[in-house]
N, C-alpha and C positions, 0 to 999 in steps of 0.2 A: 521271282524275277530272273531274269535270262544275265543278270550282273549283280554280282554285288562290291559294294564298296562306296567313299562317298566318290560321288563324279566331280568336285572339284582336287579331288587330289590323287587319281590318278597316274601313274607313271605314261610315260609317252613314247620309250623304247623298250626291249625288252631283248634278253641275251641269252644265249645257251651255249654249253658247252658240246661236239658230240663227236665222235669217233668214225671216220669213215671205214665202213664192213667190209673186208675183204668180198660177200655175195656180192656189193653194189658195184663193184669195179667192174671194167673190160679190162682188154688181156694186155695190154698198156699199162696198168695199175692204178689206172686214173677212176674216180668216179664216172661210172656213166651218166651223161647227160642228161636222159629221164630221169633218173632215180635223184638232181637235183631239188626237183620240185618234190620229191618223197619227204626229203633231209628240210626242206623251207616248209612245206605243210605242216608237220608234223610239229616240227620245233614250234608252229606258231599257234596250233592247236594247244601243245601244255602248255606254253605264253600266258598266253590268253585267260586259259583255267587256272595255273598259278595268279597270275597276277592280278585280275579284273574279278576273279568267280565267275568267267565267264560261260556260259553253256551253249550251246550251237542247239543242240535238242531243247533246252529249255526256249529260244527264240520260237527253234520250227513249233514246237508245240505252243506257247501261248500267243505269238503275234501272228503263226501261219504262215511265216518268213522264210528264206533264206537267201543266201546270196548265192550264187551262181558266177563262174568266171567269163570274163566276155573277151578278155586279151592280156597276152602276156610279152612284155618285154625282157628280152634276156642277153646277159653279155657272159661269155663266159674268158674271163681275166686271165684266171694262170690256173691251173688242174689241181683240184683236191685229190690227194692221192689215198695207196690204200695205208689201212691203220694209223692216220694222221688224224690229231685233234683239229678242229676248228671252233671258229664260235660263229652263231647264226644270230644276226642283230635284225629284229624284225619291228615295225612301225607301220603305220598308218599318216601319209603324209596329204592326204585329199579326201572328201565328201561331200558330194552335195544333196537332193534331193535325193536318189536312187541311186545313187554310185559310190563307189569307195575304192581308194587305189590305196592297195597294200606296197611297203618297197621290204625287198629282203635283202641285204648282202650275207657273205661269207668272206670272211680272212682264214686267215690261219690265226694259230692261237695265243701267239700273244697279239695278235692286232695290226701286224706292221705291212702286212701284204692283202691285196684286196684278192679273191678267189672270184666271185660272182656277185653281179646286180641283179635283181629281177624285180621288177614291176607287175602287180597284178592287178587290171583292173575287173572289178568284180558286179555286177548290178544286184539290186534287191529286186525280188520276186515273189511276187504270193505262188504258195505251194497248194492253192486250191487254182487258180486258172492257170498259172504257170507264166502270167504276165509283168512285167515292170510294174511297182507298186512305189511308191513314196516312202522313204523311212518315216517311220509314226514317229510324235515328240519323245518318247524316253529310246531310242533309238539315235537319234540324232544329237541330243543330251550326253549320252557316253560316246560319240565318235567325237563331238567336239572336245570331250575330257582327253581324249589318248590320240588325239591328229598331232604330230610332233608341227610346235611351233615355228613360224619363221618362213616356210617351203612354198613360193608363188609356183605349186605344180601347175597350174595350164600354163605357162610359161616357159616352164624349164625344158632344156634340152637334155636328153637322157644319155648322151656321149660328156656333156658337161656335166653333167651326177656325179660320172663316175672318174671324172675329173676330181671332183670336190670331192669325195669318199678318199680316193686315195691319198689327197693332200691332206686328209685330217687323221688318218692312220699315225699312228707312233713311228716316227721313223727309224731306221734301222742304224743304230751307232756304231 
């Protein structure tokens, strides 16, 4: 199975610690902009495997799946610098039939300063025509276990996100 765990108990955010690399910087000191989505992929690739058992290869090889990115929203708040901890909070706040929008932020590391939004939305594909496909029932079973509750996403405006991400940060005393 491309998951394991049971699907009604689930976690529905998921956090990492990580260190910005002196290689990812420009000459500013700031993280380069690309290498954002390096630091958000990645953190939510082990996520995902910690947390779920989740397997990306396990999906592509038995459902003939994968998802694919179709558009990405990005705010970039205030510059993760270099050799600076952060933490990468990553969710799944939307799904429907073939779609799934991933949100990732970044603060700094105790939580009190927001760094970066980003929204991903991603389609599901068969990897034999390379077409839009439906999530099968035990696919759609585990996005509804870990879609973080409460998010009317075709709704929300994504300047107000990050509105509300920073009003829920720890404030700074």
């Amino acid at each position: 199975m491309f998951y394991k765990g049971d699907p009604t108990n689930l976690p529905t955010e998921a956090e990492s610690r990580v260190i910005i690399r002196f290689q990812d910087c420009d000459p500013l000191q700031h993280l380069n902009n690309s290498k954002y989505f390096d630091y958000f992929f990645n953190a939510r690739e082990d996520q995902a495997s910690k947390l779920y058992g989740f397997s990306f290869e396990a999906m592509f090889r038995e459902l003939r799946t994968s998802w694919v990115v179709y558009q990405h929203q990005i705010a970039y708040v205030r510059p993760a610098g270099i050799s600076e901890w952060v933490r990468i909070i990553t969710r799944v706040i939307y799904h429907d039939e073939d779609t799934m929008v991933t949100e990732y932020v970044m603060t700094n590391d105790d939580r009190t300063q927001l760094k970066t939004l980003l929204w991903v939305t991603s389609k599901h594909v068969s990897v034999t025509t390379g077409k839009r496909t439906p999530h099968p029932p035990e696919l759609i079973e585990y996005l509804k276990a870990i879609q973080l509750p409460g998010v009317d996403f075709p709704s929300m405006d994504f300047n107000e996100r990050i509105r509300e991400i920073k009003q829920s940060l720890v404030p700074v005393s």
